[in-house]
Structures are given as structure tokens and as C-alpha cells.
N, C-alpha and C positions, 0 to 999 in steps of 0.2 A: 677735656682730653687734648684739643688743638695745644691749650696752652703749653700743658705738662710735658709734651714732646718736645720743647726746645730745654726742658731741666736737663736730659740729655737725649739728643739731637740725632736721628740715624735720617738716610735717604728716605729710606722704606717707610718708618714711619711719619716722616714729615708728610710726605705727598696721599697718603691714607689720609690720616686727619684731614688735612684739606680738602680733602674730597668730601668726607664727615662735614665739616663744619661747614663747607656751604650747603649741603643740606639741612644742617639745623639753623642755618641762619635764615633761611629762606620761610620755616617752619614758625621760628620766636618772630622774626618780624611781620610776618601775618599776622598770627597770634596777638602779638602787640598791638598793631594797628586794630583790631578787632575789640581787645580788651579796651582802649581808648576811648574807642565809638560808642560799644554801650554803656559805659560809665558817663558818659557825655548825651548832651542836647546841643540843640540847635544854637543856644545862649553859652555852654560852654566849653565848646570845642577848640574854639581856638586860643581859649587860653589856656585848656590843658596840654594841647598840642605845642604850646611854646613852654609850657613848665617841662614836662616827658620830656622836650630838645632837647633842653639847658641841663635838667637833670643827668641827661645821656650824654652830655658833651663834658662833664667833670673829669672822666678819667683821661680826655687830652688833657687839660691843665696840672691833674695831679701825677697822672703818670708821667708827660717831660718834666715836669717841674723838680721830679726827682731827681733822673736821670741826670738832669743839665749839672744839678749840684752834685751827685755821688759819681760820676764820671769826667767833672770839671777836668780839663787838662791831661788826661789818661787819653794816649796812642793806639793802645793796645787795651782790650776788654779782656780782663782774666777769666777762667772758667769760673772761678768763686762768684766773681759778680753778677754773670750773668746767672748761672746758677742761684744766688740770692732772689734775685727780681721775679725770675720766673718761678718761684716755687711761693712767692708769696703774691704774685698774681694768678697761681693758681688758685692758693688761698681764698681768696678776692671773689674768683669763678664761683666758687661752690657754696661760698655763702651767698652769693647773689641768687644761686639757684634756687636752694633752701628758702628765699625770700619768695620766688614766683611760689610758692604754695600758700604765700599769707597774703595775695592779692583777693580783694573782697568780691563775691559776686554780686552782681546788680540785683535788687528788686527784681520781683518775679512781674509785677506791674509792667515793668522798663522793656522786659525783654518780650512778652505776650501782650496778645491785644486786650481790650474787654473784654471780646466776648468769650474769648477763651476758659474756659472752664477749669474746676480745680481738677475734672478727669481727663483731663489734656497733660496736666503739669505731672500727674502720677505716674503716665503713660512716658514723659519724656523723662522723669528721672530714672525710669527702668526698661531704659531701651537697650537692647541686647546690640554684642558687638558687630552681626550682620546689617542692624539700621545702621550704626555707625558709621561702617563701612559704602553702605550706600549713599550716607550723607557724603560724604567726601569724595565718592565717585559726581555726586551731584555737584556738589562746589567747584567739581575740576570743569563740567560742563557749563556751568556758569561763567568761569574765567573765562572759555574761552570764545564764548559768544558776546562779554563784557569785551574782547580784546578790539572788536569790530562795531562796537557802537561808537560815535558819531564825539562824546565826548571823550570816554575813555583813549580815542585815537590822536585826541589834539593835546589831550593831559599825557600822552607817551613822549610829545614830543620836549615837554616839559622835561620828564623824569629820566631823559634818554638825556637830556642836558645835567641834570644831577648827577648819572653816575661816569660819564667825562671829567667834568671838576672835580668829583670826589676822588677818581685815579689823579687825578693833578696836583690836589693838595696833600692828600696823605702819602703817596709814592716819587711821584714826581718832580715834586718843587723842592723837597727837602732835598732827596737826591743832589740835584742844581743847583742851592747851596754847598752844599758839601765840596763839591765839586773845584770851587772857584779859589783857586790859589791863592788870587791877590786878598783874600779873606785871611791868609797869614794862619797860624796856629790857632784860630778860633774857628776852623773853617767845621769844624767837625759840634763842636759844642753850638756851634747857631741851628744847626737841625734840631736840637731841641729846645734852643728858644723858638725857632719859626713854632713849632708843637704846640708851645705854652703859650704863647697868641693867638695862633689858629684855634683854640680853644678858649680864652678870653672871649673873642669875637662869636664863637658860636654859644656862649653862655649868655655874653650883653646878650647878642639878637633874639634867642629863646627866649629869656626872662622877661627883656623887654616887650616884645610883641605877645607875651603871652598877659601880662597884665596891661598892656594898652588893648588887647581886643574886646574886652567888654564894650570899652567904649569909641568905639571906634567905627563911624559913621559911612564911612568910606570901602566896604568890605577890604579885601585879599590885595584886589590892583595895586595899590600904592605901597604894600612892603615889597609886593616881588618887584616892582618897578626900582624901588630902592635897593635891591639886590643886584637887579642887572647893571646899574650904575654903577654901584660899589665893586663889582667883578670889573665891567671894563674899564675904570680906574685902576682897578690892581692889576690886571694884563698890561695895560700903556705904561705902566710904570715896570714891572718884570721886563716886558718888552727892550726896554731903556736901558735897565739895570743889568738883566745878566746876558752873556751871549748864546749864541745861537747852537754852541755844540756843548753846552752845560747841561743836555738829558741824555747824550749817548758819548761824556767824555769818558775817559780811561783810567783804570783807578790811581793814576797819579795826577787826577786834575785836571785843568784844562787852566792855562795863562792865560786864553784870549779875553779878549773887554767886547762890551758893546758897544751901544752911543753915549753912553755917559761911565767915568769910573762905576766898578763896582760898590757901591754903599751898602753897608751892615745893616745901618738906621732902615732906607728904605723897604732892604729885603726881608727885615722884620714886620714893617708898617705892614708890608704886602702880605702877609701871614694872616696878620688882624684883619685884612681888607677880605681874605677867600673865607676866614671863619665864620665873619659878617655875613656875607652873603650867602654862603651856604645857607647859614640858618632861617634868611629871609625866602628861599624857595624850599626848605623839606616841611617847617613849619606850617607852611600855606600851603603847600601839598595836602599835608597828614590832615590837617583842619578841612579843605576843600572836599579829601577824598570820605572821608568821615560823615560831613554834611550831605554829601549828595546819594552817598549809597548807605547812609545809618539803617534800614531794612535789613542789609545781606553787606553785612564789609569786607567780610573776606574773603570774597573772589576779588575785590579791588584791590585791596591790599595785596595779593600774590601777582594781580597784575603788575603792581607798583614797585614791587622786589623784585620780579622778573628782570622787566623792561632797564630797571635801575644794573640790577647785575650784569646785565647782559652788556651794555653800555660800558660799564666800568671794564670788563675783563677786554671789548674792544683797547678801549684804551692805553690798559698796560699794556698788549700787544705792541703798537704802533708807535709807544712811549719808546721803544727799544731804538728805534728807526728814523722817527721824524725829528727835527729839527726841532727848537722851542719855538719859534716865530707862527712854524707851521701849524704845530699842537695850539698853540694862542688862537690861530685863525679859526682851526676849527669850534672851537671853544665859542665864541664871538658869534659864528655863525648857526650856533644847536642855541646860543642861547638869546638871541636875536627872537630866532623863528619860537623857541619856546616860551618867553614871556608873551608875546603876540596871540599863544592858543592859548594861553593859559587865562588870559585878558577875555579871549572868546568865550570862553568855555561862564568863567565868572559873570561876565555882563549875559548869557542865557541864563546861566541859572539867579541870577537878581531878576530876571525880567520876567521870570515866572514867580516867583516870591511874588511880586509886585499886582501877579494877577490874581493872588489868593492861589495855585494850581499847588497841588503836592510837590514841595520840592523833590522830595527821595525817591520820585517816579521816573526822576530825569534817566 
């Protein structure tokens, strides 16, 4: 529905929809997160969790990749065009929906203990919609006594850095391209390359960490470590490259420079560099949050869309406002302190592994 409302465009119903769809989004990304878990063990979580990424992260690559070529050198966006895109990404929506109905259920094994009985399983396939509804009153109670235990609080501080860079890469940073005059008449078509990078980079990093964690001896620490690298290399370098009033310049641009000329090459590299890294913290998230609460996921997972949402909608706020140097600091410093909890949280839970103790009691 979100989509179909820019075929054509009113106030009224743009701002409805968006009110809809973060409700549904909130809803499929639990969902999601849940359906991962129990389709997964302890041995394949986190290589599903980097296929799901990679998988998820195709329609940045395909969706700029188009745009960049069917709007190459176009000033002005016709109604036709935009009209085209969005009515076959509606398209797009509704078969993807029609596919959530052919996702397989797990083994009844997977999901029940042993001792469960087959008059348990009779009992849950013909639960009326008032158990229903107390399940989910139940799951709400769950969240939110999950919200105040001990790791879930240090993995907030994590996920509260994800949806920061998430407003920064997808709203943000294109923006700030755009923005930059001395970028000449490509200044509008590099938004959709920075896209088609930032999605390369989140496709390598899924794919890859999802088939290196089999084998992968060292648990989670060492991709988010790689992550937080790879981010403050790309802020030091954004830092350098674009100036300071490129997130609240004017729509005719801003002429000013930073400390170095603006470069095209760079502020592409820096696309690939936030896609990267992204995918080394949602990845390890989805896998970590997966492992530790495989019993009951989905009260994690709503905490982790929450916290994630809530974070992000700060950020476009403040994106209106703040300077880039300032938006970078902060950035630096959620994500400083969130690889350090996230380090914590991992080295507890390895050091009960270690003692034979139930992980998924953490």
C-alpha cells in the first residue's frame, strides 16, 4: 500500500501509509527474525543470518542500478517515470507477499520439546483466537521485561547505533551528495551510484560472513570489530571529503569544500565502506539475537526493531539541524560504546558455552 501511494501522490495519503507501514514493518521484522531462529540451530544461525542480509540487501543494488541508467542525465523526473518505477515496484511488493505464504514450517521436533506429546501439538493447532490473543498479550510482557535484562540493555546500545547509520546511509549521505556542486551535472546521478555500492558492500559482507561462519573459530567479535573499522574509515574520509553544511544545504547546493577537493571516486568508495559495515553489525546482531534467545525470539526481535526504529527516527530529526562533523561525532561515539557491549555481551555468553550451562537461558 506504502508503495502504490506515490503511483499517485496525495498529502493525506502519503502520511497514512506511513503510519501503516511502520506498523507492518515492525510486525514482518519480528516475524522475520523469529522465522530465522527456528529454521536455524546453534551451527546455522549465522550463516543464515548473512544469506537473509545479502538476500535483503539486492533490491539496493537493483533497484539504483536502474534508476542510475533510466534517469542518467534527466533534470527533471516526469510523471511517466516515476509512475513507471512505482507501479512495478508495487508489482514487486505483492509477489513478494504471495511468497511469505510458501515459507516452510519447521519440524514439529524443532519447535516442541520431547516430552511433549502429540496431545499438546492437537491442542496447539486448534487454539482459538482468545489463546491467540493472550499469546501476544504475553509476548508484549515478555518484551518488556527482556527490555531491562542485563544483556538485552548492552545489545540496545549496539542496535541504537544501527539505526543512527542506517538514517545516515540511506537519507543522509545521499542527500550530501547531491548536494555538492562542485560534483558538476553528475551531482544528482552519484545518489544512485553511492545506492548501488552501499548495496554491493552490504551483499559482499552478508554473503561473506554468512558462508565464513561455519567455520569460523573466533565467534561475532571479529566481524563487528571489522565493521567498526570499516565505518570509521568511511566517516574520516566523508569527514575530509564533503563539507560541513552538505546535510542542511539549500536546494540549490552548497559550493563550499572541506579539507580536501570534493572527490566523486572517494564519495563512492565511502558508500561501499557504510554498506560494508552495516552488514557486519545487523548480521551479528540477527545471529547473536537468534542464539541467545532461540526458546522465545520474538520478544527479542521487537526489542531489536524497536530500539533500531526508534534510534533511526531520532536521527532524521536532528539530520535537519546538525552539521555533518557533528552527525559523524555522534556516530563514532554510539558506536565506540556499542561494539564494546556488544564484545561484552559475546565474551558472557562464550564463557557459559564453555561451561557446558544452557546458552538460551542467558
Amino acid at each position: 500500500m506504502y508503495i502504490a501511494v506515490f503511483i499517485q501522490p496525495f498529502p493525506w495519503s502519503f502520511y497514512t501509509a506511513s503510519v501503516f507501514i511502520g506498523i507492518a514493518a515492525a510486525v514482518l521484522w519480528t516475524a522475520q527474525g523469529n522465522c530465522l531462529t527456528i529454521n536455524s540451530d546453534e551451527h546455522t544461525i549465522g550463516r543464515n543470518s548473512g544469506i537473509f542480509w545479502a538476500l535483503l540487501q539486492f533490491s539496493l543494488f537493483f533497484g539504483n542500478l536502474y534508476i542510475y541508467f533510466a534517469w542518467q542525465g534527466k533534470t527533471q523526473i516526469s510523471e511517466s517515470d516515476r509512475r513507471t518505477v512505482f507501479i512495478a515496484l508495487t508489482v514487486i511488493s505483492l509477489v513478494g507477499t504471495v511468497l511469505f505464504f510458501l515459507i516452510r514450517k519447521p519440524d514439529s521436533e524443532n519447535v516442541l520439546g520431547e516430552d511433549e506429546s502429540s496431545d499438546d501439538q492437537d491442542l496447539d493447532i486448534n487454539e482459538s483466537p482468545q489463546n491467540n490473543m493472550t499469546k501476544a498479550v504475553d509476548a508484549f510482557k515478555k518484551s518488556l521485561k527482556l527490555c531491562v535484562t542485563k544483556e538485552m540493555l548492552l545489545l540496545s546500545i549496539t542496535t541504537a547505533y544501527t539505526g543512527l547509520e542506517l538514517t545516515f546511509f540511506s537519507g543522509v549521505y545521499g542527500t550530501c551528495i547531491g548536494a555538492i556542486n562542485k560534483f558538476g551535472t553528475e551531482e544528482k546521478s552519484l545518489i544512485g551510484l553511492s545506492g548501488i555500492f552501499i548495496g554491493i558492500g552490504e551483499i559482499l559482507g552478508g554473503s561473506l560472513f554468512g558462508l565464513l561462519s561455519k567455520n569460523n573459530r573466533f565467534g561475532r567479535n571479529p566481524v563487528v570489530l571489522l565493521g567498526i573499522l570499516v565505518h570509521f574509515i568511511a566517516f574520516y574520509l566523508i569527514f575530509l571529503n564533503l563539507p560541513g553544511d552538505a546535510p542542511i544545504a539549500p536546494v540549490e547546493g552548497t559550493d563550499s569544500s572541506a579539507y580536501i577537493k570534493p572527490s566523486k571516486e572517494i564519495a563512492i568508495f565511502c558508500s561501499f565502506l557504510l554498506g560494508l559495515g552495516d552488514s557486519c553489525f545487523n548480521t551479528q546482531l540477527l545471529s547473536i539475537l537468534g542464539f541467545l534467545y532461540s526458546e522465545d525470539s520474538a520478544p527479542a526481535f521487537a526489542v531489536f526493531k524497536f530500539v533500531q526504529s526508534i534510534c533511526a527516527a531520532v536521527a532524521f530529526f536532528y539530520s535537519n539541524y546538525l552539521l555533518l562533523h557533528w552527525q559523524l561525532l555522534v556516530m563514532v561515539i554510539f558506536g565506540f560504546f556499542g561494539t564494546v557491549s556488544f564484545f561484552t555481551v559475546e565474551w558472557d555468553a562464550a564463557a557459559i558455552v564453555a561451561r557446558g550451562s544452557d546458552y538460551r537461558s542467558i
